[in-house]
C-alpha positions in Angstrom: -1.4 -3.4 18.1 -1.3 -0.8 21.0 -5.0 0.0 19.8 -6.0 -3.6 20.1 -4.1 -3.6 23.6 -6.1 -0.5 24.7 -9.3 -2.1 23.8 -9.3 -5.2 24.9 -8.3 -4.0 28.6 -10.5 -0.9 28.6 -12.9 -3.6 27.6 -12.7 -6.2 29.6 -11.7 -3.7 32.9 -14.8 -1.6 32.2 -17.1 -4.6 31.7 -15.9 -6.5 34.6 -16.7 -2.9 36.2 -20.6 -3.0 35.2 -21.0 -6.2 35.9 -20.0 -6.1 39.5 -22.1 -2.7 39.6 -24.6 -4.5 38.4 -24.5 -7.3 40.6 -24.3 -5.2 43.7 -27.4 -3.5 42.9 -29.6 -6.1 41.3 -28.1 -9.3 42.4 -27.1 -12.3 39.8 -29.7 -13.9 37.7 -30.0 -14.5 33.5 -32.2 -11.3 33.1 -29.7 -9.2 35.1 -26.8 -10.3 32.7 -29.2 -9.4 29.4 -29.8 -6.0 31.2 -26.0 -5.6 32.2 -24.6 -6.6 28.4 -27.3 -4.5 27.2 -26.5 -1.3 29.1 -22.4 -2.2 28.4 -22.8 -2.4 25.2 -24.7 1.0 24.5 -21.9 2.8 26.7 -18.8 1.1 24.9 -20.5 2.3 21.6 -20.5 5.6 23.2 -16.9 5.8 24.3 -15.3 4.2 21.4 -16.5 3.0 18.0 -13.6 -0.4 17.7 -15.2 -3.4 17.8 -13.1 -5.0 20.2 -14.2 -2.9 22.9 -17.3 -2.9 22.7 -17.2 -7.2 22.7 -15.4 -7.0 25.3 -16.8 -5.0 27.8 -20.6 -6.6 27.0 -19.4 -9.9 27.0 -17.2 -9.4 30.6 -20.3 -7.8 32.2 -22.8 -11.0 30.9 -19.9 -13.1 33.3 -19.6 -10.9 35.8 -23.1 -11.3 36.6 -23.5 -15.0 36.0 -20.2 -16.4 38.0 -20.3 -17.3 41.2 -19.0 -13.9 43.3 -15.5 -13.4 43.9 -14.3 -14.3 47.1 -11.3 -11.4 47.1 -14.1 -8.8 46.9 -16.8 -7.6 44.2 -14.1 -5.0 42.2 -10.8 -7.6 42.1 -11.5 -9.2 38.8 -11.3 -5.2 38.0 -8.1 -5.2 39.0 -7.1 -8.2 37.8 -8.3 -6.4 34.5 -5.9 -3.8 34.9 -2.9 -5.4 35.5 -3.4 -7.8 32.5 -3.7 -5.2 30.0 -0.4 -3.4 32.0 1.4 -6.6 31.5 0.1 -6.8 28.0 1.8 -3.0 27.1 5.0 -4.3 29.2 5.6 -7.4 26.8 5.5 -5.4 23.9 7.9 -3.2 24.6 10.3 -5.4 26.0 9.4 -8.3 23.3 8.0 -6.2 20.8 7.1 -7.5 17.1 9.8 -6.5 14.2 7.7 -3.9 12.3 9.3 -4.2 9.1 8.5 -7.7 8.9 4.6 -7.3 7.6 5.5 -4.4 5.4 8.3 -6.5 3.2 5.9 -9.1 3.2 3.5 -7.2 1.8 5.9 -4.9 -0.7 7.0 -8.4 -2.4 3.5 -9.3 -3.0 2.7 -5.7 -4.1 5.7 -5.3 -6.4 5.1 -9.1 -7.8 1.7 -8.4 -9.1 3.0 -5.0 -10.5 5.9 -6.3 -12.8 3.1 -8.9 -13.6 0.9 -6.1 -15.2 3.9 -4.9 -17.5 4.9 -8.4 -18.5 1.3 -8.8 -19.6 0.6 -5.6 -21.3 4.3 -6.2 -23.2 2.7 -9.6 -24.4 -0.8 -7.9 -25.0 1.4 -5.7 -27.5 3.6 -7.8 -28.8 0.8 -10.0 -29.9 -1.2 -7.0 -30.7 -4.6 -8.7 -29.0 -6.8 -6.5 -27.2 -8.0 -9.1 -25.1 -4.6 -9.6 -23.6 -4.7 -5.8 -23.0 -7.9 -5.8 -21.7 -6.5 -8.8 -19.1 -3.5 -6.7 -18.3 -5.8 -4.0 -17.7 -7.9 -5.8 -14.9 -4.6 -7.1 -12.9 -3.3 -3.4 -13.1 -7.2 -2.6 -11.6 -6.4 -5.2 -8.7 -3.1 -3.7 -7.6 -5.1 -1.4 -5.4 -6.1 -3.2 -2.6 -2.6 -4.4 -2.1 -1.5 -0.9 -2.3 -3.7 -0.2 0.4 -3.2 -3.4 2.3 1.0 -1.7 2.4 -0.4 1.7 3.2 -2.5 0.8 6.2 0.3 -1.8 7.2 3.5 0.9 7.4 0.7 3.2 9.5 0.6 0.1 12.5 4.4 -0.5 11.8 5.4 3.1 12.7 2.9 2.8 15.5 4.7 -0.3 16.7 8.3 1.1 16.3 7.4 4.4 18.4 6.0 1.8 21.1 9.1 -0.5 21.2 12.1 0.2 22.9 14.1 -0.9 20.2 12.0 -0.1 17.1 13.5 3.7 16.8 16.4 1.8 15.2 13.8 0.8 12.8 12.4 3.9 11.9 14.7 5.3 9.1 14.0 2.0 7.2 10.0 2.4 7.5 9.8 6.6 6.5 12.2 5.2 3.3 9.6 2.4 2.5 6.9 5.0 3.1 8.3 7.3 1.0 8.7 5.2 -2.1 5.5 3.4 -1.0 4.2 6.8 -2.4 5.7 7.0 -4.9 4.7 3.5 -6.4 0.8 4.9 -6.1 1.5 7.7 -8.8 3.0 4.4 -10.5 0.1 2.2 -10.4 -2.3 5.1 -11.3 -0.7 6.0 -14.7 -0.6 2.5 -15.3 -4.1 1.9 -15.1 -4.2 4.9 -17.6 -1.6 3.3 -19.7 -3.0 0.1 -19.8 -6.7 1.9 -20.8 -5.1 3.2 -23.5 -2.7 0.5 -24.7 -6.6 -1.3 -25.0 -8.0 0.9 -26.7 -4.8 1.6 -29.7 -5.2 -2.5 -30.3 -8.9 -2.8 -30.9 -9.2 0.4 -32.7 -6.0 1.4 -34.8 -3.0 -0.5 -36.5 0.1 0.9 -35.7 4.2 0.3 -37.0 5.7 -3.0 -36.2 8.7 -1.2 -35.5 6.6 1.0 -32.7 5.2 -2.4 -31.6 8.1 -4.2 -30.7 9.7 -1.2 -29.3 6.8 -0.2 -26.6 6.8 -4.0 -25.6 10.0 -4.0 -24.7 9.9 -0.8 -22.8 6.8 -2.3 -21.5 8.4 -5.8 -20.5 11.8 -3.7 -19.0 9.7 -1.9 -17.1 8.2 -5.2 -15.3 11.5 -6.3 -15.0 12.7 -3.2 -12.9 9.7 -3.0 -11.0 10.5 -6.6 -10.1 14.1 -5.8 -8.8 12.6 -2.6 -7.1 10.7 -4.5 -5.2 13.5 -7.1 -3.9 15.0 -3.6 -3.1 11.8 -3.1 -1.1 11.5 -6.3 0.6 14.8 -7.8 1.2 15.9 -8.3 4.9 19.7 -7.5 4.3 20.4 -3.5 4.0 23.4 -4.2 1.5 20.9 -6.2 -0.8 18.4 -3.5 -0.7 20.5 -0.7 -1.5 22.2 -3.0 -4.7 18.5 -3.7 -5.9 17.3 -0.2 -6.0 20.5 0.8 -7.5 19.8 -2.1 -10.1 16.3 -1.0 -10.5 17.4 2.7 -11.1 20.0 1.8 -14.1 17.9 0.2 -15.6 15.3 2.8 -15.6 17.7 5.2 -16.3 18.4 3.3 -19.4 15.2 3.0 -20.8 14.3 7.1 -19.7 17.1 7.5 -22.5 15.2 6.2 -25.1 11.4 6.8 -24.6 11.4 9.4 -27.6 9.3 8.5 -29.9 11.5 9.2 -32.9 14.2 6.6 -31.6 11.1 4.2 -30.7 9.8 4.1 -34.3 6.9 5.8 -33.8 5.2 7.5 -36.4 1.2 7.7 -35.6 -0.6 9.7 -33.0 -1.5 6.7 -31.1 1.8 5.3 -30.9 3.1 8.9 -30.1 0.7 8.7 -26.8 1.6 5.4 -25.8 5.1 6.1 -25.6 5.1 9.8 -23.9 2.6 7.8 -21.0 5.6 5.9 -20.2 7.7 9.0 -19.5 5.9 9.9 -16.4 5.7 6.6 -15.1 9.7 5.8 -15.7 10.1 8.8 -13.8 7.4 7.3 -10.5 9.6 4.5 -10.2 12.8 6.5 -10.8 11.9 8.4 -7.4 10.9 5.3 -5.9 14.2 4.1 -5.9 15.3 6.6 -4.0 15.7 9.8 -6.8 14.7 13.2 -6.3 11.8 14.3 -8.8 14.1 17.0 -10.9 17.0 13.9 -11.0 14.7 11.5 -12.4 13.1 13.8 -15.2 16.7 14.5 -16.2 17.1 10.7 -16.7 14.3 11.0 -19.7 15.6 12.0 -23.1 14.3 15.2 -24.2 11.7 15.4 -26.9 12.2 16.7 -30.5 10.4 19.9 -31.4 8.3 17.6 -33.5 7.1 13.8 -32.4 4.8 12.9 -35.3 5.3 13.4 -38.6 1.6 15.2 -39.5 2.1 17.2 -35.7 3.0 20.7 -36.9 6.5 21.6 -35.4 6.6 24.4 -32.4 7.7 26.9 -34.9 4.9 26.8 -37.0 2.4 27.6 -34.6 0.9 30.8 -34.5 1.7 33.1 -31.5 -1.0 34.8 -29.6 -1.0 38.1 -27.8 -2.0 38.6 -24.3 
């Protein structure tokens, strides 16, 4: 917002500036605006590459040069220039924008779509149809531009909050979103890499029903905490925040307690892989909700000195000198 302030004034001051300079020295007339847009537009490019500037400052130079003169004097509507984009910086501080607002806007819709993906890919399991997984797979592809629409978002919000005179009271709240906004990308990248997977175990091997039904679940409480996560997220009220994360971090805690895949029923290599990729993303969202990275891999159960029953056990394998 203070970037779109600067360059609409800078704008429209500087090209109000050329086109009075221009009018001076060649007078008013249709080709004298072509030439004074043409030359304002090559020097806004120059100064500054955002797009509002350089409309502005061609576009107030073209007027400039076809209105009729000003009768307070060729450099008032300069002025006049000035003080609008002053007044413009004044309103915003004194009636400045909530900065969170956009950013739990954008977390709900974020965090929606996420526990949507896990939902799907627990049905694409539970079914055991590799269409569904390869469905899943694509709505896990299309979370990125809504991470990026957040990421880009809490950048102007922080902006904002440094600007306002009351949006330092604000700031705690946005470095915590940012934080866990992090967070959530490791998230969303080891599910795309879980869902690639999960595709590729249903069209190409059979697995236990027992390991079935026990991934979609994890699956489907996964998308169920990443739902409450995000209410955690996006929710106006600081007490409701703070009860939804905690929500959403028992109930990850639970599940980290039994992603082993002896206790899942998992017997097969591909199975086996399925369930240690959900290890590392239980532990994402764990941090996201406001846990330390050494607190949330303590959450996870710890794996058996052998996973798979043709998987040689640690003790078994050879040891080789340095």
């Amino acid at each position: 917002h203070a970037r779109r302030i600067l360059e609409v004034s800078f704008g429209v001051t500087l090209g109000i500036l050329m086109g009075d300079m221009m009018m001076l020295a060649l007078g008013r007339g249709i080709w004298q605006a072509g030439l004074g847009m043409f030359l304002s537009i090559m020097l806004a490019r120059f100064l500054d590459n955002g797009i509002l500037f350089t409309i502005q400052m061609g576009l107030q130079s073209c007027l400039v040069v076809l209105l009729p003169p000003n009768i307070d004097g060729p450099f008032a509507r300069s002025l006049d220039g000035i003080v609008g984009g002053l007044c413009a910086f004044l309103l915003m501080f004194l009636f400045p924008k909530d900065p969170r607002r956009t950013p739990r806007e954008n977390a709900k819709t974020m965090m929606g779509s996420f526990a949507a993906v896990f939902r799907d890919a627990g049905e694409a399991m539970e079914h055991y149809d590799g269409k569904e997984a390869w469905h899943a797979l694509a709505s896990a592809r299309r979370l990125q531009p809504l991470y990026n629409t957040c990421e880009k978002d809490i950048i102007t919000s922080k902006g904002m909050a440094q600007l306002a005179w009351t949006g330092r009271s604000h700031m705690k709240e946005l470095d915590r979103y940012s934080q866990a906004l992090g967070k959530i990308d490791y998230a969303i990248r080891n599910t795309r890499v879980l869902n690639r997977r999960l595709a590729s175990t249903i069209n190409n091997v059979q697995i236990s029903q027992e390991a079935i039904t026990s991934i979609a679940e994890a699956l489907k409480s996964i998308g169920d905490a990443v739902e409450v996560l995000g209410e955690g997220m996006s929710a106006p009220e600081a007490d409701v925040r703070t009860e939804r994360k905690m929500k959403a971090r028992r109930d990850l805690s639970q599940l980290a307690g039994r992603l082993e895949p002896h206790m899942m029923g998992v017997r097969t290599m591909e199975a086996e892989a399925l369930a240690l990729m959900l290890r590392p993303l239980v532990v994402d969202l764990l941090e996201a909700s406001g846990l330390t990275h050494q607190q949330a891999v303590d959450m996870l159960v710890p794996l058996g000195d052998s996973m798979t029953e043709h998987a040689p056990t640690t003790t078994m394998l050879p040891v080789q000198a340095d």
